[in-house]
C-alpha positions as CSV (number, residue, x, y, z in Angstrom):
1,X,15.4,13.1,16.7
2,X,15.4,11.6,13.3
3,X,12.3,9.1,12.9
4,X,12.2,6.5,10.4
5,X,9.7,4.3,8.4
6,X,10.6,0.7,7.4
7,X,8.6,-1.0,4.8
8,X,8.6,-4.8,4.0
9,X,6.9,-5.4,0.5
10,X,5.3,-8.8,0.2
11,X,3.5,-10.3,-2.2
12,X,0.0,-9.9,0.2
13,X,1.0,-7.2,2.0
14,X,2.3,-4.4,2.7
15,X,4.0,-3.9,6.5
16,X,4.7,-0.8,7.7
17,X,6.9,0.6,11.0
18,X,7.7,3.5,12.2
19,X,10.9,4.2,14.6
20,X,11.9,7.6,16.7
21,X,15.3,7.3,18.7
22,X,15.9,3.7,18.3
23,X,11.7,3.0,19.8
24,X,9.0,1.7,17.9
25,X,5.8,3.9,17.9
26,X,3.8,2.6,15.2
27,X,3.2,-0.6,13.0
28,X,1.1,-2.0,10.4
29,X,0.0,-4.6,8.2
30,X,-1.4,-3.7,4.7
31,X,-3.4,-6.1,2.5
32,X,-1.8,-5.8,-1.0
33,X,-2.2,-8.5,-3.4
34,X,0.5,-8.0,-5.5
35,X,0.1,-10.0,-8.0
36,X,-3.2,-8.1,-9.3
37,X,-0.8,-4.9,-10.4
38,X,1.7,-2.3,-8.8
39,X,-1.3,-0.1,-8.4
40,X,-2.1,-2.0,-5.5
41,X,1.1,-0.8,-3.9
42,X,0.2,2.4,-4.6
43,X,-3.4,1.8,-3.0
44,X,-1.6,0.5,0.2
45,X,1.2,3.6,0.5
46,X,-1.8,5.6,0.3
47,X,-3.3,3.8,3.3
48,X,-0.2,4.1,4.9
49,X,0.9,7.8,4.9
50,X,-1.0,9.1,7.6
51,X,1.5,6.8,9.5
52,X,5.0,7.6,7.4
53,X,4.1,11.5,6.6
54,X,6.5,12.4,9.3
55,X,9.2,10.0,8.9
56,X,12.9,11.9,8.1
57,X,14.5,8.3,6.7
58,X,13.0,5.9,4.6
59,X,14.0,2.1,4.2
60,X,12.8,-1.1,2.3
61,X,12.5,-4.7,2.2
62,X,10.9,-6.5,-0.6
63,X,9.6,-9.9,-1.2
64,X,6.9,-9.3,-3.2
65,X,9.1,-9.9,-6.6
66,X,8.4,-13.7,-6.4
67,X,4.6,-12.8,-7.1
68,X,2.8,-14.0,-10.4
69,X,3.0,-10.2,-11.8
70,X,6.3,-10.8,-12.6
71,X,8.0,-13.1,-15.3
72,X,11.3,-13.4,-13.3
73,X,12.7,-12.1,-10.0
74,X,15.1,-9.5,-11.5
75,X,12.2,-8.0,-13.0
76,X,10.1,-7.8,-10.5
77,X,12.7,-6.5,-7.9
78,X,13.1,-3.6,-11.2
79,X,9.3,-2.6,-10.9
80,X,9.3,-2.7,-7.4
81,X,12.0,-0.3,-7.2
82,X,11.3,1.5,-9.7
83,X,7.5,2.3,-8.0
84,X,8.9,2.9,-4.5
85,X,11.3,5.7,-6.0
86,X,8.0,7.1,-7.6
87,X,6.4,7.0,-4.1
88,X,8.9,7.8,-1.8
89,X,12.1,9.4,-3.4
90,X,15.5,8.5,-4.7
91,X,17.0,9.0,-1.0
92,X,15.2,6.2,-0.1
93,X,17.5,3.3,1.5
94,X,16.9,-0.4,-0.1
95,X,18.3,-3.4,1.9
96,X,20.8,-5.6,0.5
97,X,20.8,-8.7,2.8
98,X,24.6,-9.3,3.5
99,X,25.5,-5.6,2.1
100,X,23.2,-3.9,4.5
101,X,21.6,-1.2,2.9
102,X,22.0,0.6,-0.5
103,X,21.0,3.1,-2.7
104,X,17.9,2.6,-5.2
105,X,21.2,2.4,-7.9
106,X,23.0,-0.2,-6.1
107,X,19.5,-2.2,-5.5
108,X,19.5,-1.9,-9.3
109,X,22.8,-3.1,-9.4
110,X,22.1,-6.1,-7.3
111,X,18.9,-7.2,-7.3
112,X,19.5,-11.2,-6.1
113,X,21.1,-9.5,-2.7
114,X,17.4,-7.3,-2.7
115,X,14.8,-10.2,-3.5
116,X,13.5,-11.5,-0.5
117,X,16.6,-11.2,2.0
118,X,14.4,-9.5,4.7
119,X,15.0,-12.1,7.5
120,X,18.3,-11.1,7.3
121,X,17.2,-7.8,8.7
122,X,15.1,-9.8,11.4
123,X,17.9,-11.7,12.2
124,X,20.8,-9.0,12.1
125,X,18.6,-6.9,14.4
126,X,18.7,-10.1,16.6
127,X,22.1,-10.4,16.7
128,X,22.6,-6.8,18.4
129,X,20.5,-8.2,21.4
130,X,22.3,-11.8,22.0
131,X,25.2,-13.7,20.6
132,X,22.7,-16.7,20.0
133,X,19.1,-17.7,19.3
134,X,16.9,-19.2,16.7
135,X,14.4,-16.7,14.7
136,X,11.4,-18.6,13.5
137,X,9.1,-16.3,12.0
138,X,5.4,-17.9,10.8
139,X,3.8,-15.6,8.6
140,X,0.7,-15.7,6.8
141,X,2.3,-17.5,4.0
142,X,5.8,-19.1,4.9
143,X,8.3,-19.6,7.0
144,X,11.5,-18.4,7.9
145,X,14.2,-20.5,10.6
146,X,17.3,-18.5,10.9
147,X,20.6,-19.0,13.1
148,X,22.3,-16.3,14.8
149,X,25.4,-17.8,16.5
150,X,28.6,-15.9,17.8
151,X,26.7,-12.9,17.6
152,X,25.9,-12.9,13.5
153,X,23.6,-14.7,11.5
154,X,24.3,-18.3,10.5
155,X,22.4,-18.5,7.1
156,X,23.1,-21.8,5.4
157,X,21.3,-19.8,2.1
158,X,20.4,-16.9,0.9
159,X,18.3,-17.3,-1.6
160,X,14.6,-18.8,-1.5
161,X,15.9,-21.6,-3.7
162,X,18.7,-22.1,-1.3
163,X,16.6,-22.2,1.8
164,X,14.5,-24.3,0.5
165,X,17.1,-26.5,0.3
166,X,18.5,-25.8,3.4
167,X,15.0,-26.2,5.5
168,X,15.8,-22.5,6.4
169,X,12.8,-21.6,4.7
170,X,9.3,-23.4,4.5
171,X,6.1,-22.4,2.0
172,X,3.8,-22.5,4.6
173,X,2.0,-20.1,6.9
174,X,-0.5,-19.4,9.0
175,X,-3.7,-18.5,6.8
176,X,-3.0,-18.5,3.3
177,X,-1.7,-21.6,2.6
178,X,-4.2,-24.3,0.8
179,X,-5.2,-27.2,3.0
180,X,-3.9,-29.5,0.5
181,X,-0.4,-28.2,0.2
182,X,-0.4,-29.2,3.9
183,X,-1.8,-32.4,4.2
184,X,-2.8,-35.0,1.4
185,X,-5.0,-36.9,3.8
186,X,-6.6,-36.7,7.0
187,X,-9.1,-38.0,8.9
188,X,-13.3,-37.5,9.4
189,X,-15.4,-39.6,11.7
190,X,-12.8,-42.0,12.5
191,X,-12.2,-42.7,8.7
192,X,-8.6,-42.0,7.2
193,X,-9.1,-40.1,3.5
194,X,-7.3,-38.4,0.7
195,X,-8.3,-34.9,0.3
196,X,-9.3,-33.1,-2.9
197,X,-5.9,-30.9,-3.8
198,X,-8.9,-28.0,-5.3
199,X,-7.8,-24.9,-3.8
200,X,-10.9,-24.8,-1.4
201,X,-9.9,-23.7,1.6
202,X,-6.9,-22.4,3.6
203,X,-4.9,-22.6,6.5
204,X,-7.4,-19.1,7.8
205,X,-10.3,-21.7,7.4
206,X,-8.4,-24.3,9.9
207,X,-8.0,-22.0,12.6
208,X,-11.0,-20.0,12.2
209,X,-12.9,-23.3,13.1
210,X,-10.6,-24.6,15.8
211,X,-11.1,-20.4,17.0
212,X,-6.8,-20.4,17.4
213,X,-7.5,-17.2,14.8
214,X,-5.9,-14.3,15.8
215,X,-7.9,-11.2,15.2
216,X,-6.9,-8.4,12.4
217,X,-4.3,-11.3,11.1
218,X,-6.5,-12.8,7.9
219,X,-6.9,-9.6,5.6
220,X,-8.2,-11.9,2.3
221,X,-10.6,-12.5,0.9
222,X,-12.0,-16.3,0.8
223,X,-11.3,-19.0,-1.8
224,X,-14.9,-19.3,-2.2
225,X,-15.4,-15.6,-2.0
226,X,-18.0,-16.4,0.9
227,X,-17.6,-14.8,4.6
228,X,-16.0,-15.8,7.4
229,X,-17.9,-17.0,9.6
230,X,-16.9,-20.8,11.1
231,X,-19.9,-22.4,9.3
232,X,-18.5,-20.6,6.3
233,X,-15.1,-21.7,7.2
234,X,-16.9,-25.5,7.6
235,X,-18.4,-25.1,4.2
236,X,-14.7,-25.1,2.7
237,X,-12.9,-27.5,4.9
238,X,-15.4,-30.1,3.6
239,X,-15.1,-29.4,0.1
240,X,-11.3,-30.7,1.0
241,X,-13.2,-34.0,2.1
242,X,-15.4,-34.2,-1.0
243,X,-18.4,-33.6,1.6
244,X,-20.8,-30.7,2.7
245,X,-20.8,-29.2,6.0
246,X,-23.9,-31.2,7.0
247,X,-22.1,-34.1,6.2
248,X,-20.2,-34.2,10.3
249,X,-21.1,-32.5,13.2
250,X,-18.9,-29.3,14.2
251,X,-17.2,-30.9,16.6
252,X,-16.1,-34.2,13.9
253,X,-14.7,-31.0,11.6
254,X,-12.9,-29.4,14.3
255,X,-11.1,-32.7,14.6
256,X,-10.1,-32.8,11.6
257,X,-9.0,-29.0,11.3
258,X,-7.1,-30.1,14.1
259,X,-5.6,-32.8,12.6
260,X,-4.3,-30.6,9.9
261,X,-3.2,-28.1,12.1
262,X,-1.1,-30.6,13.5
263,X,0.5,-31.2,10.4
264,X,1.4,-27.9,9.4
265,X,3.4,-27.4,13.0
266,X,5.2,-30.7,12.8
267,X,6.2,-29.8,9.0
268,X,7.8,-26.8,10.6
269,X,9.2,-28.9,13.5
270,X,11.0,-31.1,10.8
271,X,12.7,-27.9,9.6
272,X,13.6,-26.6,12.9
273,X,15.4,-29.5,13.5
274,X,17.2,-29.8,10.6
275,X,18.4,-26.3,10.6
276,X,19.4,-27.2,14.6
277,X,21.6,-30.3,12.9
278,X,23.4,-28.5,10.9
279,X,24.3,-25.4,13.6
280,X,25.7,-25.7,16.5
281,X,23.9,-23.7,18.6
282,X,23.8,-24.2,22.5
283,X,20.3,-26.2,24.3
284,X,20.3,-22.7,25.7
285,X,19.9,-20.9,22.7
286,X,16.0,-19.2,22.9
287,X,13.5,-19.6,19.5
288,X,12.5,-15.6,19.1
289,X,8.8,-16.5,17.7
290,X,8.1,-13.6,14.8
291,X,4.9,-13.6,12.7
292,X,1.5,-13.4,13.0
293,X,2.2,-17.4,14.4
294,X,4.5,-16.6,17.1
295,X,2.0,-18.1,19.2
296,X,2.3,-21.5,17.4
297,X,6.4,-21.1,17.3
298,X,6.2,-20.6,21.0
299,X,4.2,-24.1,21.9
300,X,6.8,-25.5,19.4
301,X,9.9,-24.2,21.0
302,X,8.5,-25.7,24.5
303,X,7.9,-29.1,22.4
304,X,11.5,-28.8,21.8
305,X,12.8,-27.5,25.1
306,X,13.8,-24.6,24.8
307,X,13.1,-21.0,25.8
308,X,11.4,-18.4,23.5
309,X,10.5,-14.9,23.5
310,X,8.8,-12.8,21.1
311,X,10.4,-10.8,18.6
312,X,8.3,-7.8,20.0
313,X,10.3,-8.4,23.7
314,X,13.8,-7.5,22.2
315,X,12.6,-4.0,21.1
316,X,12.2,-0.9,22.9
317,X,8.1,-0.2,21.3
318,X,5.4,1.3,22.7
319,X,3.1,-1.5,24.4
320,X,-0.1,-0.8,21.8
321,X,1.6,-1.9,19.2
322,X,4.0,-4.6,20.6
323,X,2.1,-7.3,19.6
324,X,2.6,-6.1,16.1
325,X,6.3,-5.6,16.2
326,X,6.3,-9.5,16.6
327,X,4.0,-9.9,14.1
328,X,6.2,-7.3,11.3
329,X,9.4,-7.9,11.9
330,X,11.1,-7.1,8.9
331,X,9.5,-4.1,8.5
332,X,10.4,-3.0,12.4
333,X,14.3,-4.3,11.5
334,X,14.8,-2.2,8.6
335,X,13.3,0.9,10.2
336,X,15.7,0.4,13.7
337,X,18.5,-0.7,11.3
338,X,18.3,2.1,9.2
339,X,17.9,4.4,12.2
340,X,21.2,3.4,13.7
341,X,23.0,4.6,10.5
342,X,24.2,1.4,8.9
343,X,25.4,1.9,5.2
344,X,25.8,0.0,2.5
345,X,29.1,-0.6,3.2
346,X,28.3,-2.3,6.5
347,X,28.1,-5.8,5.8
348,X,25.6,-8.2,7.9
349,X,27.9,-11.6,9.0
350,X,26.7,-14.4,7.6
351,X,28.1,-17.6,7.6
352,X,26.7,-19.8,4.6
């Protein structure tokens, strides 16, 4: 029984699955800041090959091209190709978004159809459970809202220029995004404020106070290069304020991390709707929450009415590491896609 590792290549991390017979037995998630060099790849392979030694296929996702390392996408898709077929082989399979997968030469070939198209995977692998849903899937840095209808997947864009367009695809996440690309003001002891745009803390920092942080997720370091502990976590929300900790009580700054909390979600509710106007999908179409915020997709899919369920509940996986599958599920797509044998000549239905 052939087993397979899937492998989705971000600019932060590395994720990592591992399928036998169409089941998932092992995931995880890789810190690997990208952007610092390609040997940090290498550094994170290397922590993963105690999990992949065994595996008979090999496939890939990438979004890490988009990363400050590289001066365009086409390059960095290049050198990211070019260091997996150093690591794992030329008979390694590269997804293509709409072309399924490829070859490492027709990656090459192609590179627009390999930079950053794996919610395609996610949402193909959707499609082969139910004709319709919604994928939302929070990471720790953006956010992707996909449409599977009739069975295939209802992209409105492919690209991240595209989706951005399209509200299919939102640059904010769960822990690395600064506090000021979410919310320009907010509010501390009663008293509405602008917030200092200074890169001081993140969205980690938000939840870590409000303790909505779930554990293992936040593999970074700090902006301040500090700990994180809350009172750390304090320390950097109210640089955001122009204020020290000592400045509010916890319990003031935990209404304020709340506040921006609140933000974030109904930013990401704007684009759920928007992508809902534009596809006709049922009011008994489910959300399938993916990413480390599935939880937070999940309150907002009851805000909205409708059913959700996991992304880890459509797979056959083994139950330690279900919660994962949710939380990696490009990686987990590419490995079960790959495992049921479909080429580069199978394309993925998508309606743009």
């Amino acid at each position: 029984m052939a087993i397979t590792a899937g492998y989705d290549v971000g600019g932060a991390h590395l994720k990592v699955a591992l399928a036998e017979g169409g089941r998932v037995i092992a995931v995880r998630q890789i810190a690997c800041p990208l952007w610092q060099g390609l040997d940090k790849l290498d550094m994170a392979f290397a922590a993963a090959a105690p999990l992949t030694a065994r595996a008979d296929i090999h496939a890939a996702t990438m979004t890490g091209e988009l990363c400050e390392l590289f001066p365009d996408r086409r390059t960095g898709v290049a050198a990211i190709l070019d260091r997996l077929t150093d690591l794992l082989g030329t008979s390694l399979r590269i997804w293509t978004g709409p072309r399924g997968f490829g070859s490492i030469e027709h990656a090459h070939a192609d590179p627009m159809h390999v930079a950053s198209t794996n919610f395609l995977a996610s949402a193909a692998l959707i499609a082969r459970h139910m004709p319709e849903a919604l994928l939302v899937d929070m990471g720790s840095t953006t956010t992707d809202i996909v449409a599977v209808l009739g069975g295939s997947v209802c992209a409105r864009g492919i690209t991240d220029g595209e989706r951005l367009a399209t509200g299919e695809l939102i640059y904010t996440g769960l822990t690395r995004t600064d506090v000021s690309a979410v919310a320009r003001t907010a509010t501390l002891r009663r008293r509405a404020q602008r917030l200092a745009a200074g890169g001081f803390a993140n969205m980690a920092d938000v939840r870590r106070i409000l303790g909505e942080l779930p554990e293992g997720v936040d593999q970074h370091g700090t902006a301040d290069g500090r700990g994180k502990s809350v009172g750390e976590s304090v320390a950097r929300l109210a640089r955001c304020f122009g204020r020290d900790a000592i400045d509010a009580d916890l319990e003031a700054w935990r209404r304020s991390a709340r506040e921006i909390a609140e933000q974030q979600m109904r930013d990401i509710r704007a684009a759920i709707e928007e992508v809902l106007a534009a596809v006709p999908l049922s009011s008994h179409a489910p959300v399938i929450a993916a990413g480390i915020g599935a939880p937070e997709i999940a309150t907002l899919a009851s805000e909205l009415g409708r059913a959700c369920h996991p992304f880890g509940a459509l797979i056959e996986a083994n139950d330690e590491c279900r919660e994962w599958v949710t939380r990696c599920a490009p990686a987990v797509a590419v490995a079960l896609l790959a495992g049921h044998g479909l080429g580069g000549d199978a394309l993925i239905s998508v309606n743009a």
